[in-house]
ROTOR-46833 format. One record per residue: x, y, z of N, C-alpha, C in turn; residue in one letter. Coordinates in steps of 0.2 Angstrom, whole numbers, plus 5000, padded with zeros to 4 digits. Example, Ala and Ser with C-alpha at 12.3 -4.5 7.8 and 13.67 -1.06 7.14 Angstrom:
REM residues 2
506649725039506249785039506649845039A/506449895035506849955036506450005039S/
REM end
This chain:
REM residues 208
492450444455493150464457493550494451X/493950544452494250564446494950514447X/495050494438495550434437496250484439X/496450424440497350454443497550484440X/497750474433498250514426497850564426X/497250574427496950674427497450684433X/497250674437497650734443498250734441X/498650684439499350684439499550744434X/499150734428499150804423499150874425X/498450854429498250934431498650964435X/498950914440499550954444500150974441X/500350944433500950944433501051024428X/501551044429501851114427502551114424X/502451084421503251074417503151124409X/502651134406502451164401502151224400X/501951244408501551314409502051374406X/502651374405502951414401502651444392X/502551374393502351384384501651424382X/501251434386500451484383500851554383X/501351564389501651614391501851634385X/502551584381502751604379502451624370X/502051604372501451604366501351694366X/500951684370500751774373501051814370X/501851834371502551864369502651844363X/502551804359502851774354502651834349X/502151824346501851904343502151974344X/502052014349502552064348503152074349X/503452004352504251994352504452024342X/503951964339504151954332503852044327X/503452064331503452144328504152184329X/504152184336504752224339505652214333X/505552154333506252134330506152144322X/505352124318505352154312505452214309X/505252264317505252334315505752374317X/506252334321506752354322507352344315X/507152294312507652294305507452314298X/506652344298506452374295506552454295X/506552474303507152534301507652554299X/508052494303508752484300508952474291X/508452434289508252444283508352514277X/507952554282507352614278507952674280X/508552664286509052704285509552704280X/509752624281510052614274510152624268X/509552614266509252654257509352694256X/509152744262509252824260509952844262X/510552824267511052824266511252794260X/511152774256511452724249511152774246X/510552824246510352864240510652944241X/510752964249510953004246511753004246X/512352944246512852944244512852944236X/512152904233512252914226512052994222X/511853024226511553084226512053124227X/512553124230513353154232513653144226X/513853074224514253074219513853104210X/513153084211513153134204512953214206X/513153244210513053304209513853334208X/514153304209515053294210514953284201X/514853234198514953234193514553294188X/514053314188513853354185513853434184X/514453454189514653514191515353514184X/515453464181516253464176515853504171X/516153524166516353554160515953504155X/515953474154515853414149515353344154X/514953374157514553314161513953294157X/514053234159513353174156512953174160X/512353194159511853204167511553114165X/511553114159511053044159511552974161X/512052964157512552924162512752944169X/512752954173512653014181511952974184X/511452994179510852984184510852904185X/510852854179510952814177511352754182X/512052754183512352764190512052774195X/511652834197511452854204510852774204X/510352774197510052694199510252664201X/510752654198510952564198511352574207X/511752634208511852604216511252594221X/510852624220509952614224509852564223X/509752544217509252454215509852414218X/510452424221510552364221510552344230X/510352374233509952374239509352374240X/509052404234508252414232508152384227X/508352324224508052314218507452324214X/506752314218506252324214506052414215X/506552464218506452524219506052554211X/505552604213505452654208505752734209X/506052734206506752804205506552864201X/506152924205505952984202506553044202X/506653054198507353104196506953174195X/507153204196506853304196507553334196X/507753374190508553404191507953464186X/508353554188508353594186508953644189X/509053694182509453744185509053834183X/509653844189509453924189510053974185X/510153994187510754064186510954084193X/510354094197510754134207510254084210X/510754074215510354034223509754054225X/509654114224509154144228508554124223X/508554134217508154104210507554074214X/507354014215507453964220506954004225X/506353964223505853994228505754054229X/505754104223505454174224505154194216X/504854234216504654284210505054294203X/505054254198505254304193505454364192X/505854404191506254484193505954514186X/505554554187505354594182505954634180X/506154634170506754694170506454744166X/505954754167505754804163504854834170X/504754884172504054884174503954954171X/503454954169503355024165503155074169X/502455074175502455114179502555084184X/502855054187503355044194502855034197X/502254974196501954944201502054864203X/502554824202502854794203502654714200X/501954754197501354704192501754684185X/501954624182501754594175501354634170X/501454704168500754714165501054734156X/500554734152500654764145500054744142X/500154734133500354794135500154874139X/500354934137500255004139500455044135X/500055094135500155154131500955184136X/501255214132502055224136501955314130X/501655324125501955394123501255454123X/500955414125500055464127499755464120X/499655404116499355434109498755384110X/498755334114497855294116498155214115X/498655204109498855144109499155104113X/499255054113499854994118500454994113X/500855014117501554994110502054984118X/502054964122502554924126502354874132X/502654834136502354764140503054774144X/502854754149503254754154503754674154X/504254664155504454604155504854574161X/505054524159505454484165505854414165X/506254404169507054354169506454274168X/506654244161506254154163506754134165X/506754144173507354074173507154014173X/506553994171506253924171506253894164X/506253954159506053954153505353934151X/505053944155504353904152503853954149X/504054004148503654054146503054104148X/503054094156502754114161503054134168X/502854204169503154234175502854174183X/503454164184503154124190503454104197X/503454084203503854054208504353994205X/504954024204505453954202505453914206X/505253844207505153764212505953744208X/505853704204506653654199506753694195X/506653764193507053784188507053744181X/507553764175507553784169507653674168X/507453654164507453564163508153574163X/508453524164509253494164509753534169X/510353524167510753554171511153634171X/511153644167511153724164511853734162X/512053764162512653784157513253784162X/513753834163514353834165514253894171X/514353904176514253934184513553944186X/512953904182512453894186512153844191X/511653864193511553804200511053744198X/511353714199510853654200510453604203X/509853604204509553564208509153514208X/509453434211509253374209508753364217X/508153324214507653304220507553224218X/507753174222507753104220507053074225X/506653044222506153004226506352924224X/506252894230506152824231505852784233X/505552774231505052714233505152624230X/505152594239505452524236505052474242X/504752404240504752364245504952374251X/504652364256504852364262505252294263X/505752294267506252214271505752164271X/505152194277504752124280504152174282X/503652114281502952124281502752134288X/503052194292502852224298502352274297X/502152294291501552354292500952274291X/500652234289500452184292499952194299X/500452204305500252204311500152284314X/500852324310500452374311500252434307X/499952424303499652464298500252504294X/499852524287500352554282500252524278X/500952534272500752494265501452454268X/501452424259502052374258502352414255X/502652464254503052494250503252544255X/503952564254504052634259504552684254X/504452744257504952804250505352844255X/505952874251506152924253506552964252X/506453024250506753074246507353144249X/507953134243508253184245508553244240X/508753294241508753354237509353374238X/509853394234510253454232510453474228X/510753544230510853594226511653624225X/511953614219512653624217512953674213X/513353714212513453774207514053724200X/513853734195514253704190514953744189X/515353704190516153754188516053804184X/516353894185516453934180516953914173X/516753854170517153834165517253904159X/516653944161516553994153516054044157X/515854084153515354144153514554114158X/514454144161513854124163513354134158X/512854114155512354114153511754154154X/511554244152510854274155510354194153X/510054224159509154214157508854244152X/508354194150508054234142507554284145X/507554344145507154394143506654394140X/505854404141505254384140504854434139X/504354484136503854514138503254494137X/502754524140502154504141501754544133X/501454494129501154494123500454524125X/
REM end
């Protein structure tokens, strides 16, 4: 015969909630992690690119401190990111359009659109001229402008800052569902510096 206190267990359902709530429990606790890990991961980037705002605001002045500015732009990041890694990229150009095109040839000798030199230019057999062109990168090579010339350039030129971030995540939801521990995220602009003076040509280069 089964003893009494077994049946009386087996009937009884006062608990039957709890495996239930066992079940739920797990992705309840995802749902809510990755819910404030978004909430997190918008945060950041609204706090980077407000600090993003304020140093391109400062470095459009006349007498601007890029490296105090940049400096600044950290320290508002890390303090909602502390353990954040902070990649800074500023260049400038001279024209907007600069910026993702072709170096402008100002010199082509036979109007083939080509970098070339040198070339015989007087028919005697020798090279005695080279075609040249605008370094607005200054790097010494004709090329597609990305960031332009190092720093921020002189007085009515544009400048372009590209900020990457990378920083611990809130909470160990990639865990459950995949990814790393760390999350990033980058943002860019581009500002023209006050006409305080003379705008500055690009250096003029020919091919050797």
């Amino acid at each position: 015969m089964i003893p009494r206190t077994t049946l009386r267990l087996a009937a009884d359902r006062r608990a039957a909630t709890l495996p239930e709530f066992a079940l739920l429990l797990v992705p309840l606790c995802v749902i809510i992690m990755g819910t404030m890990e978004v909430g997190y991961q918008a945060y950041v980037r609204s706090v980077t690119l407000g600090a993003l705002e304020t140093l391109t605001r400062a470095v459009t002045l006349q007498n601007a401190d890029a490296s105090t500015s940049e400096t600044e732009l950290r320290t508002q990041i890390r303090r909602v990111a502390p353990a954040a890694t902070i990649n800074i990229v500023r260049g400038s150009v001279n024209r907007y359009n600069s910026f993702g095109t072709l170096e402008r040839l100002t010199q082509d000798l036979n109007n083939n659109g080509i970098l070339d030199g040198p070339v015989d230019t007087d028919g005697n057999g020798v090279p005695d001229k080279s075609d040249c062109w605008e370094d607005v990168d200054n790097n010494g090579v004709r090329n597609i402008v990305t960031a332009g010339a190092d720093g921020i350039g002189g007085a009515d030129d544009i400048v372009k800052y590209t900020v990457t971030v990378s920083y611990d995540r809130l909470l160990p939801v990639h865990r459950f569902i995949g990814g790393t521990a760390r999350a990033s995220t980058q943002a860019t602009t581009v500002v023209r510096r006050q006409p305080f003076e003379a705008q500055a040509s690009p250096t003029i280069r020919c091919k050797s």
